[in-house]
C-alpha positions, 0 to 999 in steps of 0.5 A: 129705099133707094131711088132707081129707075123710074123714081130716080127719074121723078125724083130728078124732075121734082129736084129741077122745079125745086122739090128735095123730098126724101126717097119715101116720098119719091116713090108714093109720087111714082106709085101715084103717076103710075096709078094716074096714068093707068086711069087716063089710058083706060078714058082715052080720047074724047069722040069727035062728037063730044067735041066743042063747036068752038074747036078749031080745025083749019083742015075744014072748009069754011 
C-alpha cells in the first residue's frame, strides 16, 4: 500500500509525535478517522439547553 493523500498526511502527523508505523497501519488509522469523523458530524453540536450553568458567556449580563 503506498501512502498518498490523506494517509500520507496521518502518516507524517503520527511520524511528528514519534510514531514510525508501516503503511498498513497507517491506513486502518485513516480508515478509523474517517469512520470517527463521520459519527461526530452526524452528533453535531450539544443544544444550549443541555449546556452546563457553569458555562462561561462574558456576552450575558450578570
Amino acid at each position: 500500500m503506498d501512502e498518498t493523500g490523506k494517509d500520507a498526511a496521518i502518516a507524517a502527523a503520527l511520524r511528528t509525535a514519534g510514531y514510525d508505523l508501516p503503511p498498513t497501519i497507517v491506513a486502518d488509522v485513516a480508515r478509523g478517522h474517517g469512520l470517527l469523523a463521520a459519527v461526530l458530524a452526524r452528533i453535531g453540536p450539544p443544544r444550549p439547553e443541555a449546556e452546563p450553568a457553569t458555562t462561561f458567556r462574558p456576552e450575558t449580563q450578570r
